[in-house]
FIKOLZA-1660 file (N, C-alpha, C; in steps of 0.1 Angstrom, whole numbers, plus 5000, padded with zeros to 4 digits):
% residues 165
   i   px   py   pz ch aa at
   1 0286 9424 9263  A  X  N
   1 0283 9423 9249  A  X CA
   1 0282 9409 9244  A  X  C
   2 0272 9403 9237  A  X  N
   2 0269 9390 9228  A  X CA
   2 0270 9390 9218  A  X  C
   3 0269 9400 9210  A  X  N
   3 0275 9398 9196  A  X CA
   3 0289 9402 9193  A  X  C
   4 0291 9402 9175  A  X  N
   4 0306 9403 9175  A  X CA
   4 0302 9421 9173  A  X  C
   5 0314 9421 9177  A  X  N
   5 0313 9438 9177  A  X CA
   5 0324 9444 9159  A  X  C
   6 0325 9433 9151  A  X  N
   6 0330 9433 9140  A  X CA
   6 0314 9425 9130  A  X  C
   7 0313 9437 9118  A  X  N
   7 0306 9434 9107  A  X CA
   7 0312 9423 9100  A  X  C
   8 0302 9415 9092  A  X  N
   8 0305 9410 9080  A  X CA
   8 0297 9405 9072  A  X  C
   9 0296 9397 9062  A  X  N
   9 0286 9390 9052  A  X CA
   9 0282 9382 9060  A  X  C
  10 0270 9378 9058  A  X  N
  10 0264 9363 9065  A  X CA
  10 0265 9360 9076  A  X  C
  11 0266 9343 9081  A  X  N
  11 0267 9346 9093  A  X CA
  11 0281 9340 9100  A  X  C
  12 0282 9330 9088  A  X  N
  12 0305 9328 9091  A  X CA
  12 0307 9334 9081  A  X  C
  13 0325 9336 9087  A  X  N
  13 0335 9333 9076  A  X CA
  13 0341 9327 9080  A  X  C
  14 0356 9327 9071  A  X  N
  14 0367 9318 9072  A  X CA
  14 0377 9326 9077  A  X  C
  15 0383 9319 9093  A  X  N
  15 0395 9326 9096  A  X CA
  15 0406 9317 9093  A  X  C
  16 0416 9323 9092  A  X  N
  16 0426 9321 9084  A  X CA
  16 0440 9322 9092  A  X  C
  17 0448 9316 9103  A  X  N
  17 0461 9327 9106  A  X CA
  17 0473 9317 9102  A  X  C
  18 0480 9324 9092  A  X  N
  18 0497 9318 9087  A  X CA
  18 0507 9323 9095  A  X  C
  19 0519 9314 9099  A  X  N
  19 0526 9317 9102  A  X CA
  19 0538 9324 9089  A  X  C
  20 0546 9330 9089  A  X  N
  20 0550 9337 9074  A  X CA
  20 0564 9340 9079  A  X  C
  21 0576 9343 9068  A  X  N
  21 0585 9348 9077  A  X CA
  21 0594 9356 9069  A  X  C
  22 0586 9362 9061  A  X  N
  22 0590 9379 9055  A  X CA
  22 0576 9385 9053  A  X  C
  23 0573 9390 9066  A  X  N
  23 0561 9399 9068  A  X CA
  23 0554 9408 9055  A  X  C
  24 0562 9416 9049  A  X  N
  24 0560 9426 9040  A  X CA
  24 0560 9416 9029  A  X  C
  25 0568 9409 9022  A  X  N
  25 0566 9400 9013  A  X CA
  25 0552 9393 9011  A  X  C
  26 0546 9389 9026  A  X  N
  26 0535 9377 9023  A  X CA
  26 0522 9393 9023  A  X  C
  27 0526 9404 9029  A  X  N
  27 0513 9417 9031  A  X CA
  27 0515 9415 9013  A  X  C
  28 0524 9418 9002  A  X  N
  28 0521 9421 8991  A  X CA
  28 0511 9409 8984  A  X  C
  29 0516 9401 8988  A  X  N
  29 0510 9385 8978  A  X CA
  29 0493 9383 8988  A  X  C
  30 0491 9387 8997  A  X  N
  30 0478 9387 9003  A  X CA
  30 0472 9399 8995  A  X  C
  31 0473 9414 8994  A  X  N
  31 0470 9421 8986  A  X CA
  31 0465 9422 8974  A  X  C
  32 0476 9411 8968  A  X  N
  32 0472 9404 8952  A  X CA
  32 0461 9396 8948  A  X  C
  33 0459 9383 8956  A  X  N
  33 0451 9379 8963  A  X CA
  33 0439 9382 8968  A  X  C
  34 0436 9387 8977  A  X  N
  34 0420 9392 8979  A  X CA
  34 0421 9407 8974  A  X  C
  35 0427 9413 8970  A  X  N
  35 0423 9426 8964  A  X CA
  35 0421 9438 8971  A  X  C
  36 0428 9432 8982  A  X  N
  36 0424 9448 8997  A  X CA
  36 0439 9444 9004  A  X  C
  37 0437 9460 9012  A  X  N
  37 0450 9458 9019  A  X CA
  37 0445 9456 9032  A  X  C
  38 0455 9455 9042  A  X  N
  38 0453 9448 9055  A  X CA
  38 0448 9458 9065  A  X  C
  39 0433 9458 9076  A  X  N
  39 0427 9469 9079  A  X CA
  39 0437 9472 9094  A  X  C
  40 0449 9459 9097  A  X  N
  40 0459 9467 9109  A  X CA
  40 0469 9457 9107  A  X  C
  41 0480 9465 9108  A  X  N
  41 0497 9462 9110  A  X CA
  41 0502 9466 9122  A  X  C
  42 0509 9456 9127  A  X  N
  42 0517 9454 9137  A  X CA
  42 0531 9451 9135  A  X  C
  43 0541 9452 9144  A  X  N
  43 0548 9446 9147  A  X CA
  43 0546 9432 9142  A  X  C
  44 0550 9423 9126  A  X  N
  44 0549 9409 9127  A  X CA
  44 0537 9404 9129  A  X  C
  45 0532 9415 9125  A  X  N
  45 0515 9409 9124  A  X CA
  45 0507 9417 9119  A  X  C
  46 0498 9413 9105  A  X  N
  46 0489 9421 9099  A  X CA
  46 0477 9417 9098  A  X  C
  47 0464 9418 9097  A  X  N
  47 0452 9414 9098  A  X CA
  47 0439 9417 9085  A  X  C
  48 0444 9408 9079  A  X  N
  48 0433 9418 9065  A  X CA
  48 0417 9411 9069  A  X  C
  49 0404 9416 9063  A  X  N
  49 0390 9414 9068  A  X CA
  49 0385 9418 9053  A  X  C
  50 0390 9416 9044  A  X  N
  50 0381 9417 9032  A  X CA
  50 0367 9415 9031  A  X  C
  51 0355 9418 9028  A  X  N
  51 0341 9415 9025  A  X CA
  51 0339 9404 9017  A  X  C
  52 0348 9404 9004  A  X  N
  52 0345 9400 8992  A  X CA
  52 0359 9396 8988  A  X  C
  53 0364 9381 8991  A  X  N
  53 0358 9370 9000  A  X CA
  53 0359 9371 9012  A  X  C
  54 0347 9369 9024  A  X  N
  54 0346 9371 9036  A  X CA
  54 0355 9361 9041  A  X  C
  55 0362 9366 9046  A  X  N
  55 0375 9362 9055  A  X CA
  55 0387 9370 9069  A  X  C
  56 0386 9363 9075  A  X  N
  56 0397 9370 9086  A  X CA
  56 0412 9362 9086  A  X  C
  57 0418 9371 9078  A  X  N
  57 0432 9359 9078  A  X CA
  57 0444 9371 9083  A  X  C
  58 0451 9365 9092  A  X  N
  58 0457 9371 9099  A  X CA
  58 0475 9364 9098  A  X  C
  59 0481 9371 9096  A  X  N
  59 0501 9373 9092  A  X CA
  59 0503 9371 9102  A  X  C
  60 0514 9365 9106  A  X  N
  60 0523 9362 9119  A  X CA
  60 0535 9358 9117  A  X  C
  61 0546 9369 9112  A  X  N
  61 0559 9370 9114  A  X CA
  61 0566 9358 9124  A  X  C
  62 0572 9347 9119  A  X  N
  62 0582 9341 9133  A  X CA
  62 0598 9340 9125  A  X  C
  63 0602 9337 9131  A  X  N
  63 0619 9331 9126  A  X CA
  63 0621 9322 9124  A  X  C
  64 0628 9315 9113  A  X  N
  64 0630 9299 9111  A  X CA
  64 0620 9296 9102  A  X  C
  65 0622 9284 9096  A  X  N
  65 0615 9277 9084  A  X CA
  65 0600 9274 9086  A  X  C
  66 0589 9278 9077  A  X  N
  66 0578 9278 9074  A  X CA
  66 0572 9268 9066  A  X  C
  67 0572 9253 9070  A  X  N
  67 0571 9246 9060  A  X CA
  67 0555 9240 9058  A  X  C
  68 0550 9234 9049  A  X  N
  68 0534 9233 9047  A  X CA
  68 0537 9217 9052  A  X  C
  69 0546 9210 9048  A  X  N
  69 0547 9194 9046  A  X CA
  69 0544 9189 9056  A  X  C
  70 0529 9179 9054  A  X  N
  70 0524 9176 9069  A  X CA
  70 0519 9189 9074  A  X  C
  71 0513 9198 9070  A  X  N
  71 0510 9207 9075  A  X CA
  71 0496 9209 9069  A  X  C
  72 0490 9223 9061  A  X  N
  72 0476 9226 9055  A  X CA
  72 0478 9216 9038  A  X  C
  73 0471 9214 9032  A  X  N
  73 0473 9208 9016  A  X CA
  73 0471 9223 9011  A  X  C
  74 0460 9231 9008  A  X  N
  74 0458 9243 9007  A  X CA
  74 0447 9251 9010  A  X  C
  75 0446 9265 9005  A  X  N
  75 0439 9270 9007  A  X CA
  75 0427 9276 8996  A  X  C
  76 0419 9281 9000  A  X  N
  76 0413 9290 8980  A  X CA
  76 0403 9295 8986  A  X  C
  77 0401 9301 8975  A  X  N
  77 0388 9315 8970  A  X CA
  77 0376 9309 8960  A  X  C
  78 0369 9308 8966  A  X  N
  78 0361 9305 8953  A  X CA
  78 0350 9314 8950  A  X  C
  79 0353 9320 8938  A  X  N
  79 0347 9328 8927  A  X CA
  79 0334 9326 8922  A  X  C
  80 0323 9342 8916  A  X  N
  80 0311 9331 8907  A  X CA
  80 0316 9332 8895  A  X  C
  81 0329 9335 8891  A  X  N
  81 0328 9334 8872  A  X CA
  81 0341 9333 8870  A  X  C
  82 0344 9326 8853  A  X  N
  82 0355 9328 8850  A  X CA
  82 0364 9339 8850  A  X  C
  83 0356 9355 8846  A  X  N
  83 0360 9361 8845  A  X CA
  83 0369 9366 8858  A  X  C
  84 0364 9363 8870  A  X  N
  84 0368 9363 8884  A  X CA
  84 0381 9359 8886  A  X  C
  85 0383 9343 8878  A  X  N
  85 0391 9336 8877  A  X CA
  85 0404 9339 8868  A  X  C
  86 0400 9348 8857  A  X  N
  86 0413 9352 8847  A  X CA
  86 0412 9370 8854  A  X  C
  87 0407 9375 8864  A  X  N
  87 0413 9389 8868  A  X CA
  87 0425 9382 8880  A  X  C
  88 0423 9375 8892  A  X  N
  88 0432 9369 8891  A  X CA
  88 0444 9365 8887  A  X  C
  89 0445 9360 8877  A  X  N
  89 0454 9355 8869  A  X CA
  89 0463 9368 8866  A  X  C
  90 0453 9378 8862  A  X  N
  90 0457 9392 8857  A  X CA
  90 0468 9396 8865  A  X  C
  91 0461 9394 8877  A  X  N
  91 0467 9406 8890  A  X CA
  91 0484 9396 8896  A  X  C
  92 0482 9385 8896  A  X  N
  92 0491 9380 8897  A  X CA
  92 0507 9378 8884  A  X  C
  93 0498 9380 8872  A  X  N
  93 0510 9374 8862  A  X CA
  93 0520 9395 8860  A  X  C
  94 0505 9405 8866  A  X  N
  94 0515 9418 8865  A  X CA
  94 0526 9421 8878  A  X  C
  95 0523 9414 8885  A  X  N
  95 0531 9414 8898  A  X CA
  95 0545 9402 8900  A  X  C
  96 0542 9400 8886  A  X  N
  96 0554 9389 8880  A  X CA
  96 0551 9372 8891  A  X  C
  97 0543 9369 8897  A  X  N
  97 0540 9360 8901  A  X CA
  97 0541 9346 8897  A  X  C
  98 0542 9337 8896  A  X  N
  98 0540 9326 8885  A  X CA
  98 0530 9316 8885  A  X  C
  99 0525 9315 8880  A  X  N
  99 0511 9308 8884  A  X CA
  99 0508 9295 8876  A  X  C
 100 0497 9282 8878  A  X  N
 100 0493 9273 8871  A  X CA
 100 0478 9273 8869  A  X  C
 101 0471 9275 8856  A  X  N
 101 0460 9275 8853  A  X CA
 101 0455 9261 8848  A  X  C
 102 0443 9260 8854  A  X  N
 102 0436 9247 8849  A  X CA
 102 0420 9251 8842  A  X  C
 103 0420 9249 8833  A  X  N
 103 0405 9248 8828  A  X CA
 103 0396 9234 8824  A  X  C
 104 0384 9239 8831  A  X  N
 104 0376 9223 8827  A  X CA
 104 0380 9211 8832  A  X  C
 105 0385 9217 8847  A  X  N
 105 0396 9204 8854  A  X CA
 105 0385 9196 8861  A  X  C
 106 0380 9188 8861  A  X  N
 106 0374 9182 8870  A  X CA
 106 0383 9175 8885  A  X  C
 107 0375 9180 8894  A  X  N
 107 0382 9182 8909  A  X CA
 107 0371 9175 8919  A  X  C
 108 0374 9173 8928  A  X  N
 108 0367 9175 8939  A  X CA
 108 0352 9169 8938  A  X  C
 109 0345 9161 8927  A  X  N
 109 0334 9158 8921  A  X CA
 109 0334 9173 8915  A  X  C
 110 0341 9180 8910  A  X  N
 110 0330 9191 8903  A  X CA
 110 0344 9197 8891  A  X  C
 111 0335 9199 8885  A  X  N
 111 0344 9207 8866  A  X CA
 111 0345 9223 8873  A  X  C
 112 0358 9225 8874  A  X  N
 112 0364 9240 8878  A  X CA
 112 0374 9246 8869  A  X  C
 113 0372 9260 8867  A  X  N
 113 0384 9263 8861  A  X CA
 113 0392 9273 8870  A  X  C
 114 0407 9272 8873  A  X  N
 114 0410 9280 8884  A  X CA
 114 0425 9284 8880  A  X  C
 115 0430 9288 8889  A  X  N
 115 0444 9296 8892  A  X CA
 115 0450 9292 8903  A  X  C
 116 0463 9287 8902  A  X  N
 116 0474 9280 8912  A  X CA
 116 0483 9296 8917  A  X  C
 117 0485 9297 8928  A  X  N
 117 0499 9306 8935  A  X CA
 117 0501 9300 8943  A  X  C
 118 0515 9306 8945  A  X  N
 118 0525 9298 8961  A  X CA
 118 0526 9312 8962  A  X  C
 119 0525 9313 8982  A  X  N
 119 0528 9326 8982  A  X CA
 119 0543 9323 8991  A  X  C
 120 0548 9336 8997  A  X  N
 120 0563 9339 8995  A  X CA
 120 0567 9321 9003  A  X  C
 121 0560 9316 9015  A  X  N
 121 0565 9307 9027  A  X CA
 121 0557 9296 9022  A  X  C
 122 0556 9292 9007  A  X  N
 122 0553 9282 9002  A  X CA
 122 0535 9276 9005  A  X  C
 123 0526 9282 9009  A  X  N
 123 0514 9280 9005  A  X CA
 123 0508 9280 8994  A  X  C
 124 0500 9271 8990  A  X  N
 124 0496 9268 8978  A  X CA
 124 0479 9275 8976  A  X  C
 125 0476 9289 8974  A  X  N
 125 0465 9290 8969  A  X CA
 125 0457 9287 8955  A  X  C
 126 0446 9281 8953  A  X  N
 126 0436 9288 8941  A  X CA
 126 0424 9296 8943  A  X  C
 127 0425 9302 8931  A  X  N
 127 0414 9311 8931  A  X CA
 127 0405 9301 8919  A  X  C
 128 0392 9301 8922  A  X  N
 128 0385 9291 8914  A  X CA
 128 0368 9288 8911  A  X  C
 129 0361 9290 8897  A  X  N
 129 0352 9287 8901  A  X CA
 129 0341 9277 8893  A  X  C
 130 0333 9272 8901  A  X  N
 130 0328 9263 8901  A  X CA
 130 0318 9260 8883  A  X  C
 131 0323 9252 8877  A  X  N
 131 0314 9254 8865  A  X CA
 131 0299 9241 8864  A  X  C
 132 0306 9230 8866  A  X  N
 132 0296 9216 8873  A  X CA
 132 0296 9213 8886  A  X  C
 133 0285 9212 8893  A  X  N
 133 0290 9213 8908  A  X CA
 133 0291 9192 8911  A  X  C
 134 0286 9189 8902  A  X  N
 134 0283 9172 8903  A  X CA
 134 0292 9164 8890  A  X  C
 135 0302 9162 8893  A  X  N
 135 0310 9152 8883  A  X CA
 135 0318 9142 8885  A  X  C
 136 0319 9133 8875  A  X  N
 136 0327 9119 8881  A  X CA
 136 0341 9122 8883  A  X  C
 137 0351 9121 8890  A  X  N
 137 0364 9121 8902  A  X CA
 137 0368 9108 8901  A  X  C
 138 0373 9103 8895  A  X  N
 138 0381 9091 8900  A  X CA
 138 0393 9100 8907  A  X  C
 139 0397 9109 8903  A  X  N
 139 0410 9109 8905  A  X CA
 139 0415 9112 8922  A  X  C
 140 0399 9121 8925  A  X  N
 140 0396 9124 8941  A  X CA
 140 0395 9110 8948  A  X  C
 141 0386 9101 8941  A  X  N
 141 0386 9090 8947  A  X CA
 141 0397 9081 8955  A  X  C
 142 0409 9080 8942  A  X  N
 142 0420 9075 8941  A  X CA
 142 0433 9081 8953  A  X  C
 143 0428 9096 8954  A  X  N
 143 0441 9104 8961  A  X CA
 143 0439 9111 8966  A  X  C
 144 0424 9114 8968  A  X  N
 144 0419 9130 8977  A  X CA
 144 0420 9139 8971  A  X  C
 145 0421 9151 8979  A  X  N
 145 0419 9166 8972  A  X CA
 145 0424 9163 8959  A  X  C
 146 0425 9172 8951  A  X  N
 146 0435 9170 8937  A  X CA
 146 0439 9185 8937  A  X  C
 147 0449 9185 8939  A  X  N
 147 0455 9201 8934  A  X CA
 147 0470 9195 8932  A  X  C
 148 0478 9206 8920  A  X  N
 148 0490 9201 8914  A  X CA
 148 0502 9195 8923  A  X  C
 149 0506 9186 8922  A  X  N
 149 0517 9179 8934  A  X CA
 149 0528 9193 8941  A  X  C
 150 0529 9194 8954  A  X  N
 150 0537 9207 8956  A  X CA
 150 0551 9206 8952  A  X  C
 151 0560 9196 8944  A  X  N
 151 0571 9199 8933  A  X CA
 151 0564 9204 8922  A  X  C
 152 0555 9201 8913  A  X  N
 152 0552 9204 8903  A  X CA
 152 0550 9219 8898  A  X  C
 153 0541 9222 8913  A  X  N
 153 0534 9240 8917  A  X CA
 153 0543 9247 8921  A  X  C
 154 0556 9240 8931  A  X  N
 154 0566 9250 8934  A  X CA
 154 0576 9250 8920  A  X  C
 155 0577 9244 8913  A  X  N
 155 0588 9244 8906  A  X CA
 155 0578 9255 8891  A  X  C
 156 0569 9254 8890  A  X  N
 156 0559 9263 8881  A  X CA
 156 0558 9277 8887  A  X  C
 157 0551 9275 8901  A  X  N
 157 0551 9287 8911  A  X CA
 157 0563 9293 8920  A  X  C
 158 0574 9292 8915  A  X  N
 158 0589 9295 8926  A  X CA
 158 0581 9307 8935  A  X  C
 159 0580 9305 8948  A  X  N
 159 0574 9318 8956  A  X CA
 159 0590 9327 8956  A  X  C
 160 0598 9323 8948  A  X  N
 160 0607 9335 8952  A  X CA
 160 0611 9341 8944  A  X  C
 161 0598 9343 8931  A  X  N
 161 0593 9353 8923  A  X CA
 161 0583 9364 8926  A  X  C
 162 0582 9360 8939  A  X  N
 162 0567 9366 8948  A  X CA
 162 0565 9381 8943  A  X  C
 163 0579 9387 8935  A  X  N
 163 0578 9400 8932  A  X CA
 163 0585 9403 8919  A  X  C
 164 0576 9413 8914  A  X  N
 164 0581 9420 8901  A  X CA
 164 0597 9420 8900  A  X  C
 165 0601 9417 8890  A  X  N
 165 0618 9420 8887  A  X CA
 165 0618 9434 8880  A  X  C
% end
């Protein structure tokens, strides 16, 4: 066989694999997140394949500390609307989640408005979308990516609110 024997949008996506280290914790906040549940569970391993956003990101249960530092800066979704951007928001603030919203942020050369989560093993997602794709950044210039410093986002986003009280 020469092709993938798995459908999808286009002709990539994005794979994705975290290491995590409360399996069921990080399946709920992935859920939240792209909006589907995971199409196989394992043993310490789940595999979600959502369409919409096309991605293969895959859970990997280990033991011991899960740290980002020196590790990924983050990850995201990027959306075509605000509205995209405040369901989101929705799905996370009912799930008791804690989140940081930016509007009109200029990022990356471009004016975004988006949504900050940590999920349970301290990754930093946004969901986000693009409103100017061409804008002045000093601040990218100055420091790279721009997303909120990870004391800032963890102490806003505690991931060990990952769940409703």
């Amino acid at each position: 066989m020469t092709t993938s024997s798995v459908e999808f949008p286009g002709n990539f996506r994005i794979h994705v694999a975290l290491t995590v280290t409360d399996l069921a914790k990080a399946v709920r906040f992935y859920e939240l997140l792209l909006g589907a549940s995971p199409i196989k569970e394992r043993p310490r391993y789940a595999k979600f394949e959502p369409q919409d956003p096309s991605v293969n990101l895959t859970l990997n249960e280990v033991d011991g500390d899960v740290s980002v530092e020196g590790g990924s800066a983050h990850f995201g979704i990027q959306v075509k609307s605000v509205e995209d951007v405040h369901s989101a928001i929705d799905r996370f603030q009912s799930a008791g989640i804690k989140t940081i919203t930016e509007e009109a942020t200029t990022c990356c050369y471009a004016v975004q408005d988006k949504v900050w989560a940590v999920d349970p093993d301290g990754h930093k997602w946004e969901v986000f979308v693009v409103l100017d794709p061409d804008a002045k950044d000093e601040l990218y210039a100055e420091a790279g990516c721009c997303e909120p410093d990870l004391v800032t986002l963890n102490q806003q986003c505690d991931s060990s609110s990952a769940t409703a009280d």
